[in-house]
PDB file of N, CA, C and O in Angstrom:
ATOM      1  N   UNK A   1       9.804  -1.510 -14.527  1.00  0.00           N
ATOM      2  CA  UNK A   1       8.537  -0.794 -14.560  1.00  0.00           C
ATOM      3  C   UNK A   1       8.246  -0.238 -13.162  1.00  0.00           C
ATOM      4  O   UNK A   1       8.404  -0.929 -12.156  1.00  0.00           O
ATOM      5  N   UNK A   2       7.791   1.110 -13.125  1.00  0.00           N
ATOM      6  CA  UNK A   2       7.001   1.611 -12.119  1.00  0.00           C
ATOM      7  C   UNK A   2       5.624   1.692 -11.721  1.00  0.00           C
ATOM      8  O   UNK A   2       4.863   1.700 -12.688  1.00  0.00           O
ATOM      9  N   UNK A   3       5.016   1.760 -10.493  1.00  0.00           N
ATOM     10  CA  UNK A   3       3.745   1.696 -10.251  1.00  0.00           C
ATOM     11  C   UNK A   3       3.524   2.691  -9.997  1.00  0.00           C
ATOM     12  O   UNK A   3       4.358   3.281  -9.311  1.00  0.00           O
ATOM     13  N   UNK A   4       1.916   3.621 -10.536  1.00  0.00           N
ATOM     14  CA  UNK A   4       1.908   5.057 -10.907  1.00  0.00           C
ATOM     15  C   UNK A   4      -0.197   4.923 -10.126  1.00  0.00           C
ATOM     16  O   UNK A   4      -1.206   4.484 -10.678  1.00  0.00           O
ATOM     17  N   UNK A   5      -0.047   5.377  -9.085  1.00  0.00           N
ATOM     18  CA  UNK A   5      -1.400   5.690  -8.871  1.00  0.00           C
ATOM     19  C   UNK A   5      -2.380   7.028  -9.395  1.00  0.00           C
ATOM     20  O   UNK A   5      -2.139   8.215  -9.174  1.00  0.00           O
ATOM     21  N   UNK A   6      -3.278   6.595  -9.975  1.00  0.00           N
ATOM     22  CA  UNK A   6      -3.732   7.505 -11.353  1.00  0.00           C
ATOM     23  C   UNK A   6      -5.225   8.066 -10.960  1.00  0.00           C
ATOM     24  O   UNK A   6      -6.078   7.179 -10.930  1.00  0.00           O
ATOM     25  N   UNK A   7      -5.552   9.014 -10.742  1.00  0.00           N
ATOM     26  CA  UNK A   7      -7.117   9.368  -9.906  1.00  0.00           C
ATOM     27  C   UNK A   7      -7.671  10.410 -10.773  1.00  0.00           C
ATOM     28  O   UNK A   7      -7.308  11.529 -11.136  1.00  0.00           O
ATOM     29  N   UNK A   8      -8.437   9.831 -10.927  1.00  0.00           N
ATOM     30  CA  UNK A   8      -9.307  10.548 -12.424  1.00  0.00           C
ATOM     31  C   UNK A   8     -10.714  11.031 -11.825  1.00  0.00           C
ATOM     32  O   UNK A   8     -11.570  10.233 -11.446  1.00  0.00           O
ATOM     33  N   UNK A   9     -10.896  12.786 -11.772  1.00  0.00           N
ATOM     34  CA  UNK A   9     -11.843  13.196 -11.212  1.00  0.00           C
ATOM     35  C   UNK A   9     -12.890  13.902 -12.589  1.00  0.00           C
ATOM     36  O   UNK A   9     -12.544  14.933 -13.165  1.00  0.00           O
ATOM     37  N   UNK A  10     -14.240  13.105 -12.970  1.00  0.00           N
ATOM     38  CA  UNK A  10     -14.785  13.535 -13.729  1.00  0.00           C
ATOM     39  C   UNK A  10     -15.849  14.629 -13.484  1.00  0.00           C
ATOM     40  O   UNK A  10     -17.032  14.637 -13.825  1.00  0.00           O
ATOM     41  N   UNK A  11     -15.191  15.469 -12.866  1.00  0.00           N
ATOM     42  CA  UNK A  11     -15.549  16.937 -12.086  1.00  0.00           C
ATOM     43  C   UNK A  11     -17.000  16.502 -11.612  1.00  0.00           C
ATOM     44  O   UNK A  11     -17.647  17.529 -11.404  1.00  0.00           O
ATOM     45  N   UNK A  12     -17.466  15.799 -11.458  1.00  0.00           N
ATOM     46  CA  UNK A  12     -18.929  15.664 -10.980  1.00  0.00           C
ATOM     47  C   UNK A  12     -18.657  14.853  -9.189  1.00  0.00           C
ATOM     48  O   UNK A  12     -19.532  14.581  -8.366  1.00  0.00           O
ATOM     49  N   UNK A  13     -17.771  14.735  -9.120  1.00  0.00           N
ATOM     50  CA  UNK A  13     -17.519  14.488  -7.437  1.00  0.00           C
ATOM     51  C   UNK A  13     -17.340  12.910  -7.252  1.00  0.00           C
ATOM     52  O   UNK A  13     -17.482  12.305  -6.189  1.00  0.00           O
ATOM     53  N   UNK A  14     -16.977  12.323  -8.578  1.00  0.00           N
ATOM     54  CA  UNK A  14     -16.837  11.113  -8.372  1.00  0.00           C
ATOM     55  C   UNK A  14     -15.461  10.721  -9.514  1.00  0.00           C
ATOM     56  O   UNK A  14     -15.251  10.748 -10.726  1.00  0.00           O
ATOM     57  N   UNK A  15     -14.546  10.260  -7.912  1.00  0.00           N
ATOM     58  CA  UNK A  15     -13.419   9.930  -8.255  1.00  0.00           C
ATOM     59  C   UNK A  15     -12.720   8.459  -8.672  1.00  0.00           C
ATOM     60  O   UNK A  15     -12.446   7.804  -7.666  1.00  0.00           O
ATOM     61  N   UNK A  16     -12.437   7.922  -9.704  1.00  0.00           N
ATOM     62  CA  UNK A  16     -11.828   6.557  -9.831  1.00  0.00           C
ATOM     63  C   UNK A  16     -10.389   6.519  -9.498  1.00  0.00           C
ATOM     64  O   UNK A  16      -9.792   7.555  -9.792  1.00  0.00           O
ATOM     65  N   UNK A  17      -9.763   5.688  -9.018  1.00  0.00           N
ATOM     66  CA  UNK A  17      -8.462   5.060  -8.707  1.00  0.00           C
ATOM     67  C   UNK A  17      -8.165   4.014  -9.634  1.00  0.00           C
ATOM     68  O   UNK A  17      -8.994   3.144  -9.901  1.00  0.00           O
ATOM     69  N   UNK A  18      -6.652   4.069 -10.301  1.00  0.00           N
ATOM     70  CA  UNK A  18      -5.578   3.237 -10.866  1.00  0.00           C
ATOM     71  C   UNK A  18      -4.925   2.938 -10.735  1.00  0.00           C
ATOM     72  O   UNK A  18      -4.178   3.849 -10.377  1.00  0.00           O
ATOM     73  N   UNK A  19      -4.143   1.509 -10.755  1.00  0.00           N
ATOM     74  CA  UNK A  19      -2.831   1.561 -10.765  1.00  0.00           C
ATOM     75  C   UNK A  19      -2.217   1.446 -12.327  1.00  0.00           C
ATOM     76  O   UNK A  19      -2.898   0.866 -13.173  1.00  0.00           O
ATOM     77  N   UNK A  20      -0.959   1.994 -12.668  1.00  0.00           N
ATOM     78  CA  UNK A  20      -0.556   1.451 -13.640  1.00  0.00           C
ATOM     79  C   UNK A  20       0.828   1.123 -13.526  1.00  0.00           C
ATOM     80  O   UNK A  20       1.584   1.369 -12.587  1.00  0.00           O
ATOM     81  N   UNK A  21       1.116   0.402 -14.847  1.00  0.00           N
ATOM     82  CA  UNK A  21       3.202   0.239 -14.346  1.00  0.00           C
ATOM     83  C   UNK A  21       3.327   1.102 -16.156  1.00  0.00           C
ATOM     84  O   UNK A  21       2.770   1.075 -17.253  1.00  0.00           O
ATOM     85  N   UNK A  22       4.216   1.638 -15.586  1.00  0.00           N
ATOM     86  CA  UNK A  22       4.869   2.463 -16.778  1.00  0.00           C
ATOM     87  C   UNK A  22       6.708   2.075 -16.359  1.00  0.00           C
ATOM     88  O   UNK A  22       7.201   1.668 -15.307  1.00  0.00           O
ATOM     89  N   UNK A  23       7.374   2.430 -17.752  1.00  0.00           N
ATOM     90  CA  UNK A  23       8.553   2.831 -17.745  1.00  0.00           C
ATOM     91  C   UNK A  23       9.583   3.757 -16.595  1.00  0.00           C
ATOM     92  O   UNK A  23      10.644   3.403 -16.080  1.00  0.00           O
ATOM     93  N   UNK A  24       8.757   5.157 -16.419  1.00  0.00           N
ATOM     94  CA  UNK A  24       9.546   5.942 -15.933  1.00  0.00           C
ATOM     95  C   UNK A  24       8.067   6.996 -16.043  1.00  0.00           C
ATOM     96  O   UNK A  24       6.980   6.776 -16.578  1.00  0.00           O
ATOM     97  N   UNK A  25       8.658   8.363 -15.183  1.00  0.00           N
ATOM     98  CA  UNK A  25       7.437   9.774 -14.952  1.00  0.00           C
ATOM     99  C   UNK A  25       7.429   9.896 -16.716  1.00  0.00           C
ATOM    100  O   UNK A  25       6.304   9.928 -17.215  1.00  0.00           O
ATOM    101  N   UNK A  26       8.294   9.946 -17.410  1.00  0.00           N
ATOM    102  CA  UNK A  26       8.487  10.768 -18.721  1.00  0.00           C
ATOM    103  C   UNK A  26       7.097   9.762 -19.533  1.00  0.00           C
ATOM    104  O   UNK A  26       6.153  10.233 -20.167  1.00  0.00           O
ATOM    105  N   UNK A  27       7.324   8.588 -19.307  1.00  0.00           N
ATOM    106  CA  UNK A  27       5.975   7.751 -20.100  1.00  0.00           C
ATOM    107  C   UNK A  27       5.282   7.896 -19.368  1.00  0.00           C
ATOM    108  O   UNK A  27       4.203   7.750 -19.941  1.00  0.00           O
ATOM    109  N   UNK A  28       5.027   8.209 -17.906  1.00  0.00           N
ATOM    110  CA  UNK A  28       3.232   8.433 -17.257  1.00  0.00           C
ATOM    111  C   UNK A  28       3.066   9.694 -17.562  1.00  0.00           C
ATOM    112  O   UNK A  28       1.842   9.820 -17.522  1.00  0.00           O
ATOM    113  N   UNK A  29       3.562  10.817 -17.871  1.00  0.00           N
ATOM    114  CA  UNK A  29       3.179  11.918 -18.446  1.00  0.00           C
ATOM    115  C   UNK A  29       2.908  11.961 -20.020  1.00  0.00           C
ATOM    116  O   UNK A  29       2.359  12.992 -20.409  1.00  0.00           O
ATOM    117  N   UNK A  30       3.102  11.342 -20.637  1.00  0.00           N
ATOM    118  CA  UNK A  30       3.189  10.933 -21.902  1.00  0.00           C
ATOM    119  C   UNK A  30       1.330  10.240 -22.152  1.00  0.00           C
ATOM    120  O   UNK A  30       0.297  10.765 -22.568  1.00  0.00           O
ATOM    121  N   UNK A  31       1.676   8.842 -21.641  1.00  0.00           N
ATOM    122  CA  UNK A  31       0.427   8.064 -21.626  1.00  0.00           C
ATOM    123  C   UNK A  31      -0.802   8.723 -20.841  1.00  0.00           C
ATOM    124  O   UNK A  31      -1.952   8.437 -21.172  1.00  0.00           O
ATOM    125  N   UNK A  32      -0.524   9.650 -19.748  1.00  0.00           N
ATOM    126  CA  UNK A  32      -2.224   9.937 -19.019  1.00  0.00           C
ATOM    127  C   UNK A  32      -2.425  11.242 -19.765  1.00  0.00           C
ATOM    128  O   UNK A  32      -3.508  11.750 -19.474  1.00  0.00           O
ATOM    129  N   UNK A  33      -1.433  12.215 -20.983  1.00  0.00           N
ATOM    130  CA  UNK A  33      -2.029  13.319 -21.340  1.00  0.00           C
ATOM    131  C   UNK A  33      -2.993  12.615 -22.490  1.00  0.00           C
ATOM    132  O   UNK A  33      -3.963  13.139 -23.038  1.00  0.00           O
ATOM    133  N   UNK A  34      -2.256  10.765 -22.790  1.00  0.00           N
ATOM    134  CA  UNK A  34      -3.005  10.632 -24.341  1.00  0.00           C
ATOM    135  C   UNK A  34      -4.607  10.070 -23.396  1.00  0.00           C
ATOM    136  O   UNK A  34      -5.803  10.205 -23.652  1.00  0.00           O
ATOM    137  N   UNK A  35      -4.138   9.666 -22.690  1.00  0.00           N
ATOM    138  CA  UNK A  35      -5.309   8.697 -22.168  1.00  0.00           C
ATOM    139  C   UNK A  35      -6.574  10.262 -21.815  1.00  0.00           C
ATOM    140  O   UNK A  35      -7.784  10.161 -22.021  1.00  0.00           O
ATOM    141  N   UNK A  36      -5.788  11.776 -21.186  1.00  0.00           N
ATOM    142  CA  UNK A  36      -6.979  12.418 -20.741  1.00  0.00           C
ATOM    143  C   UNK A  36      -7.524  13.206 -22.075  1.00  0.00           C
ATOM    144  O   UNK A  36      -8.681  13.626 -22.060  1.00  0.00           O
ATOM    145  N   UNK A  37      -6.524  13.449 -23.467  1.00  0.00           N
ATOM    146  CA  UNK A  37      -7.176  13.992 -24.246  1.00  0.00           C
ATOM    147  C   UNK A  37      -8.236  13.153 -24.639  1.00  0.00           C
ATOM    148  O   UNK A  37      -9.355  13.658 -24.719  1.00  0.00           O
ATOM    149  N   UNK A  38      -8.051  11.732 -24.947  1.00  0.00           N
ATOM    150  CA  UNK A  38      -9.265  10.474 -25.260  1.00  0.00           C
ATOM    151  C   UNK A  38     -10.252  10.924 -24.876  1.00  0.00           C
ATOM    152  O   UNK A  38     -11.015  11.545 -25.615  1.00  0.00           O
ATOM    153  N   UNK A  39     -10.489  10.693 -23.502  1.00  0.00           N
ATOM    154  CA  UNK A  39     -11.429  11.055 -22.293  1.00  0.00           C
ATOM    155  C   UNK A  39     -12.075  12.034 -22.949  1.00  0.00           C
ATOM    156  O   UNK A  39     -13.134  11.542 -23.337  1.00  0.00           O
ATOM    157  N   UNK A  40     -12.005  13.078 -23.256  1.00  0.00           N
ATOM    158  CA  UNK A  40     -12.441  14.506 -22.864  1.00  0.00           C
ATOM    159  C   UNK A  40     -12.946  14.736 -24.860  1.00  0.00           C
ATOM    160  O   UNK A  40     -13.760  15.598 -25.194  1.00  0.00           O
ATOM    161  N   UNK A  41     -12.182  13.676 -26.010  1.00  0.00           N
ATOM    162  CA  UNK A  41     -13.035  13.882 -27.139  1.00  0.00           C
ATOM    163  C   UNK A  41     -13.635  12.659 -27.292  1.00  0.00           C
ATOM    164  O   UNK A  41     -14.296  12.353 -28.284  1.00  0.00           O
ATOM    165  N   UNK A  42     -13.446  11.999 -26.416  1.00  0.00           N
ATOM    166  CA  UNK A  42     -14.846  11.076 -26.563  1.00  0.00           C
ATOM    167  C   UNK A  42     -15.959  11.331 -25.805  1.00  0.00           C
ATOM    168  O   UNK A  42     -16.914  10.641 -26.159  1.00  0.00           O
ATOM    169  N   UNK A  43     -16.211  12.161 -24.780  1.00  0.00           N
ATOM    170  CA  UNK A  43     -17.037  12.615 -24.206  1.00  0.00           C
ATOM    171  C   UNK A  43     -17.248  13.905 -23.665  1.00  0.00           C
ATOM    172  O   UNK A  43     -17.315  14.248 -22.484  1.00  0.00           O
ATOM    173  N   UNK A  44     -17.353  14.646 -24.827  1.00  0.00           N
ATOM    174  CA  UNK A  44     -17.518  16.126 -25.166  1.00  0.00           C
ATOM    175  C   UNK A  44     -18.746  16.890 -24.198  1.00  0.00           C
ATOM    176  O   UNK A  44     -18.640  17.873 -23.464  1.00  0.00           O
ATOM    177  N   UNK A  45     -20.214  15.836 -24.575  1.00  0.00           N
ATOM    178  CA  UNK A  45     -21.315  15.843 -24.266  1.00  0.00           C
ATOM    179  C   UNK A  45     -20.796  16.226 -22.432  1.00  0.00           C
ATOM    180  O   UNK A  45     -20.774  17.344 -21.920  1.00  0.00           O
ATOM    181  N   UNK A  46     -20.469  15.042 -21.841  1.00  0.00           N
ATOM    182  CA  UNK A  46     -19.749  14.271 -20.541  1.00  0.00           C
ATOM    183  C   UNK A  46     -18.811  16.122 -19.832  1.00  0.00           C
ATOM    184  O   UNK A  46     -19.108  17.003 -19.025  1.00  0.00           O
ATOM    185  N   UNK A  47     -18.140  15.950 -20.378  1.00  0.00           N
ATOM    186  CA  UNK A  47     -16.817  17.109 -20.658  1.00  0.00           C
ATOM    187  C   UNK A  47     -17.655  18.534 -20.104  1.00  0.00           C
ATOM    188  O   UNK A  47     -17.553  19.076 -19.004  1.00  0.00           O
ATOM    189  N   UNK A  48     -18.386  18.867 -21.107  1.00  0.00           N
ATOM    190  CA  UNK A  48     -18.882  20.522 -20.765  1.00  0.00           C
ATOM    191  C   UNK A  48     -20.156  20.323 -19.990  1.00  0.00           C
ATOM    192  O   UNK A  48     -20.829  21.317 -19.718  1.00  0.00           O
ATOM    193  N   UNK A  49     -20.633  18.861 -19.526  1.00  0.00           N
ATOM    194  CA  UNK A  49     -21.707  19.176 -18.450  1.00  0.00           C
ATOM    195  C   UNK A  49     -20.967  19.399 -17.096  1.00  0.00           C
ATOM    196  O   UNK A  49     -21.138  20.219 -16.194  1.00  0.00           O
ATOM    197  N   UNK A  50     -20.305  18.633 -17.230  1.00  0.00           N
ATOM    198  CA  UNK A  50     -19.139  18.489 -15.666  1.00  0.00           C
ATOM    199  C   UNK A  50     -18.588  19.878 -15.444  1.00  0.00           C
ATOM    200  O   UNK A  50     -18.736  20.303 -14.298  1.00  0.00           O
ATOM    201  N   UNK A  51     -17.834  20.864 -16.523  1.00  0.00           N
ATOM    202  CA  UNK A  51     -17.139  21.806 -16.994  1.00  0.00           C
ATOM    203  C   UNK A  51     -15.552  21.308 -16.073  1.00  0.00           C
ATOM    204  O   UNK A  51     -14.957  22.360 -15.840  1.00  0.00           O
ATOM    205  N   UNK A  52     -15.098  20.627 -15.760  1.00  0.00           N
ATOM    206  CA  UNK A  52     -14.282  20.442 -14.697  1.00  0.00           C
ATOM    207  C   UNK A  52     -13.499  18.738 -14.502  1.00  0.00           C
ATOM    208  O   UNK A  52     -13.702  17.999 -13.538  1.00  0.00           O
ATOM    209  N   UNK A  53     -12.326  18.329 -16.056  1.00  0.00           N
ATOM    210  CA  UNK A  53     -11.949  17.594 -15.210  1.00  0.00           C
ATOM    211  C   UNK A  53     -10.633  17.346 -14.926  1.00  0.00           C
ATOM    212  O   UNK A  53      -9.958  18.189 -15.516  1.00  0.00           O
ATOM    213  N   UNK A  54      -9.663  16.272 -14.040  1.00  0.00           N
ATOM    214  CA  UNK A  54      -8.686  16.432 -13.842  1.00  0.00           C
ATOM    215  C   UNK A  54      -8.223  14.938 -13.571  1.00  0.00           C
ATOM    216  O   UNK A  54      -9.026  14.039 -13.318  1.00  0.00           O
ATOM    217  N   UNK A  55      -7.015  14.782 -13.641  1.00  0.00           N
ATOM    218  CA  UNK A  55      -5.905  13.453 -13.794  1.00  0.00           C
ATOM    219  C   UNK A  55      -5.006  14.072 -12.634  1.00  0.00           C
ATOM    220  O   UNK A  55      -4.235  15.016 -12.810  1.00  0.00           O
ATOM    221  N   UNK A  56      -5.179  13.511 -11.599  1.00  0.00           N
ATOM    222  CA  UNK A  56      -3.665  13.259 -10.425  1.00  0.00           C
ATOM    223  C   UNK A  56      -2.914  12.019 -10.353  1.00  0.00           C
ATOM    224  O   UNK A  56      -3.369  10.875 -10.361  1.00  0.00           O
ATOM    225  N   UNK A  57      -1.735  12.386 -10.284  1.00  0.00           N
ATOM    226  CA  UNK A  57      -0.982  11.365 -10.273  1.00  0.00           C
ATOM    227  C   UNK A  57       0.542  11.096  -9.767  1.00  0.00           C
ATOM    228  O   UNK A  57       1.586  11.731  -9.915  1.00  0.00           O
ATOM    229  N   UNK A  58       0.179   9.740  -9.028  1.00  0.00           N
ATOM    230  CA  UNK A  58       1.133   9.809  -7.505  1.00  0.00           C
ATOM    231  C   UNK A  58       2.063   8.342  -8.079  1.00  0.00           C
ATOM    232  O   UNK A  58       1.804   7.381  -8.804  1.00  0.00           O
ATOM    233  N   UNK A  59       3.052   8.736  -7.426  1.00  0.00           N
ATOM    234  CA  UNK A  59       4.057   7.003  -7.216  1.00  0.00           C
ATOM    235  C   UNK A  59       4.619   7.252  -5.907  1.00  0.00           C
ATOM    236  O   UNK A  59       5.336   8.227  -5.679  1.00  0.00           O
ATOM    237  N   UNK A  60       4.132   5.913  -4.575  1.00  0.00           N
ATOM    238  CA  UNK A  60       4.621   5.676  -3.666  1.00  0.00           C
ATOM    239  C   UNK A  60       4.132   6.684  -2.553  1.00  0.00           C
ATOM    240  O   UNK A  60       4.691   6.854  -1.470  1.00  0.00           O
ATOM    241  N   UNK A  61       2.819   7.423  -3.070  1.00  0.00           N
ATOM    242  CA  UNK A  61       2.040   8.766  -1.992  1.00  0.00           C
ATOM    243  C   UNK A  61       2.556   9.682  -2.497  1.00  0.00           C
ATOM    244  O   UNK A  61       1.889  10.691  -2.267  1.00  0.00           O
ATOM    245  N   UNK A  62       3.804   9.975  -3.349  1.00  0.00           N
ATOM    246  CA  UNK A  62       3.965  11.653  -3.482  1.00  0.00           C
ATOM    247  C   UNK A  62       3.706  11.940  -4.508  1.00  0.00           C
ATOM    248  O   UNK A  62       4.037  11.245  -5.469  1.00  0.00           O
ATOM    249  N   UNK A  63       2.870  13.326  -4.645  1.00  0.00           N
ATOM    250  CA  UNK A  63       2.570  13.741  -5.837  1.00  0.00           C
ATOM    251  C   UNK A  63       3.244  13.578  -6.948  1.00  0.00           C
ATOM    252  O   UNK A  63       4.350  13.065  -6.779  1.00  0.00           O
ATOM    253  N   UNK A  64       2.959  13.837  -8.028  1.00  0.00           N
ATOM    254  CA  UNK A  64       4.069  13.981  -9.229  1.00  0.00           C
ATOM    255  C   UNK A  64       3.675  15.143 -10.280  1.00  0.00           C
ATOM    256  O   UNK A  64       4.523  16.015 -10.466  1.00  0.00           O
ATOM    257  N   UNK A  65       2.496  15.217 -10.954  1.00  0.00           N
ATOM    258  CA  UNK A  65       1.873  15.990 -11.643  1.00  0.00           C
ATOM    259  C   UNK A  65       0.195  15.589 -11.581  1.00  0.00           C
ATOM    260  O   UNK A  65      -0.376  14.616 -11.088  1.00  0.00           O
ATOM    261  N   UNK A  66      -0.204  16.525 -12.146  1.00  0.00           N
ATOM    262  CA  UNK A  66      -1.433  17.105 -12.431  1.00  0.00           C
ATOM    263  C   UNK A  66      -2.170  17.232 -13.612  1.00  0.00           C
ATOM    264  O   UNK A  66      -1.666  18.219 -14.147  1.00  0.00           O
ATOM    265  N   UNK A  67      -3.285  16.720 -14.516  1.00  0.00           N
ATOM    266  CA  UNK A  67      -3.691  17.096 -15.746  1.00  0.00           C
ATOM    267  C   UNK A  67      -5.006  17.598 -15.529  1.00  0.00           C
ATOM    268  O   UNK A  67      -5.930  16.876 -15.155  1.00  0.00           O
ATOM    269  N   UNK A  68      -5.118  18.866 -15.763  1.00  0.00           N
ATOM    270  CA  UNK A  68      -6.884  19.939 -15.420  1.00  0.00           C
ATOM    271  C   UNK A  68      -6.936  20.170 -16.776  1.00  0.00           C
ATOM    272  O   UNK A  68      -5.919  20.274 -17.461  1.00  0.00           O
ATOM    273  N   UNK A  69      -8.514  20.292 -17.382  1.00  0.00           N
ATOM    274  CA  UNK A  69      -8.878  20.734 -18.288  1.00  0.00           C
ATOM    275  C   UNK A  69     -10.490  21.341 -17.613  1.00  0.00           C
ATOM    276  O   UNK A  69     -11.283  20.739 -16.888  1.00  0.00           O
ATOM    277  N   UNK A  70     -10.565  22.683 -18.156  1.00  0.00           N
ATOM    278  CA  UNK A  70     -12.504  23.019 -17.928  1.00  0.00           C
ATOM    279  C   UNK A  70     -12.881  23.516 -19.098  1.00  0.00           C
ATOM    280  O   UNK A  70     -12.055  23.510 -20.010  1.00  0.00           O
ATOM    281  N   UNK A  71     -13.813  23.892 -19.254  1.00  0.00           N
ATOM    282  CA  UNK A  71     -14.696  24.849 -20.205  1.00  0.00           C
ATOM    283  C   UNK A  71     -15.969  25.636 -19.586  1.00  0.00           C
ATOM    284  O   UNK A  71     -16.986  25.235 -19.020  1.00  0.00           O
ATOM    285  N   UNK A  72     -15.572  26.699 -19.870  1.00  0.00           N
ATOM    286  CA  UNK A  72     -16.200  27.679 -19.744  1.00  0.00           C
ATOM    287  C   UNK A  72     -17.159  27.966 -20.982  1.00  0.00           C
ATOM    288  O   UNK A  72     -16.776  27.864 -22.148  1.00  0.00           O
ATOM    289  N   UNK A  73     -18.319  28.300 -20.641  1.00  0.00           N
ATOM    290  CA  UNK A  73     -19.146  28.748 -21.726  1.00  0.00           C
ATOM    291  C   UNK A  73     -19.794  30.621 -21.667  1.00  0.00           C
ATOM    292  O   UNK A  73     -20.574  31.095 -20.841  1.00  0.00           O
ATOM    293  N   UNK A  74     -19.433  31.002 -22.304  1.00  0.00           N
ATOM    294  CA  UNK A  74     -19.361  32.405 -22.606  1.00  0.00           C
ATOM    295  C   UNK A  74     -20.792  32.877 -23.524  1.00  0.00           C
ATOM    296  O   UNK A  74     -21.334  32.033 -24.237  1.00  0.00           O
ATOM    297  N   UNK A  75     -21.250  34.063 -23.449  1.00  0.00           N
ATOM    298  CA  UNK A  75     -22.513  35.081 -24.467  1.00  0.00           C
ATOM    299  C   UNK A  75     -23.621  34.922 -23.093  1.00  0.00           C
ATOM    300  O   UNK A  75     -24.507  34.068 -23.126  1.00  0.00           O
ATOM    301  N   UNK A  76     -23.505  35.531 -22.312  1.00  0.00           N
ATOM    302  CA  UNK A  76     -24.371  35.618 -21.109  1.00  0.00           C
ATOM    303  C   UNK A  76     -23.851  35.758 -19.834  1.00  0.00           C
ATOM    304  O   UNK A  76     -22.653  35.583 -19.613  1.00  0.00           O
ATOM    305  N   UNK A  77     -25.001  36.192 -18.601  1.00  0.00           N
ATOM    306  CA  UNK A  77     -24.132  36.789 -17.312  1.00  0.00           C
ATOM    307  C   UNK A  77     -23.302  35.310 -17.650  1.00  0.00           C
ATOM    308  O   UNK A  77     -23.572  34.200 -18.109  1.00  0.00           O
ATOM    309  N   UNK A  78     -22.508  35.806 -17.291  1.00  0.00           N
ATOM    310  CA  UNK A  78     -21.441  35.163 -16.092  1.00  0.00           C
ATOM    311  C   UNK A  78     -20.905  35.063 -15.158  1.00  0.00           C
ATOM    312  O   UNK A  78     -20.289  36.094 -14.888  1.00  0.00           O
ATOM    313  N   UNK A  79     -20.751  33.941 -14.123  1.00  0.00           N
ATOM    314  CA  UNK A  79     -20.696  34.047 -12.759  1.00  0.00           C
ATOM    315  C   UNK A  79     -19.274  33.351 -12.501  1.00  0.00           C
ATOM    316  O   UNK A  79     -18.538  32.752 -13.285  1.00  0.00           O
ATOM    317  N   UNK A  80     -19.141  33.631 -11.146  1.00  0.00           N
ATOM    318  CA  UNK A  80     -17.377  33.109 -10.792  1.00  0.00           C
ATOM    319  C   UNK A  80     -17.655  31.847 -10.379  1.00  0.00           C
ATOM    320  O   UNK A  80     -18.514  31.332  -9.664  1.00  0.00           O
ATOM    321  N   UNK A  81     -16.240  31.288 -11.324  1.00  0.00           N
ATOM    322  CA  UNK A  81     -16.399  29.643 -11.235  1.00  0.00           C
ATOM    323  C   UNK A  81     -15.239  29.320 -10.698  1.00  0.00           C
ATOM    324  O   UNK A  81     -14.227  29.719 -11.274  1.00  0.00           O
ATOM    325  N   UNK A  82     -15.119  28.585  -9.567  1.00  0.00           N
ATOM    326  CA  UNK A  82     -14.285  27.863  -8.243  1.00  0.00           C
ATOM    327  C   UNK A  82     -13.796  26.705  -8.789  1.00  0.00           C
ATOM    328  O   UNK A  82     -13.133  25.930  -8.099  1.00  0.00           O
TER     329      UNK A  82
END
């Protein structure tokens, strides 16, 4: 098993830290897309107030991948979102 540091930003500026042990990258990419779709339909409400969230994820300090999801809400001005 590997140790996979997991930083879950619920776009509101507050970040949690994980560790986990997985198999290999192929199961931490596997397990944090199931773990961020969870996230994001269990807290829909959570989800489009934030519009902004994201899954980083490191083994040993170096990056590895990335999981971003936002929502945009559309039928009115719209302004540029960073």
């Amino acid at each position: 098993m590997e140790t996979y540091c997991v930083a879950i930003d619920d776009g509101r500026g507050r970040t949690q830290e994980y560790e986990m042990e997985l198999p290999s990258v192929g199961a931490a990419q596997e397990e944090l897309t199931r773990i961020f779709g969870d996230m994001i339909s269990n807290g829909v409400a959570e989800f489009w107030a934030a519009r902004a969230w994201q899954i980083s994820v490191s083994k040993a300090g170096m990056p590895l991948f990335v999981l971003k999801a936002s929502a945009l809400q559309l039928g009115g001005p719209v302004t540029a979102v960073r």
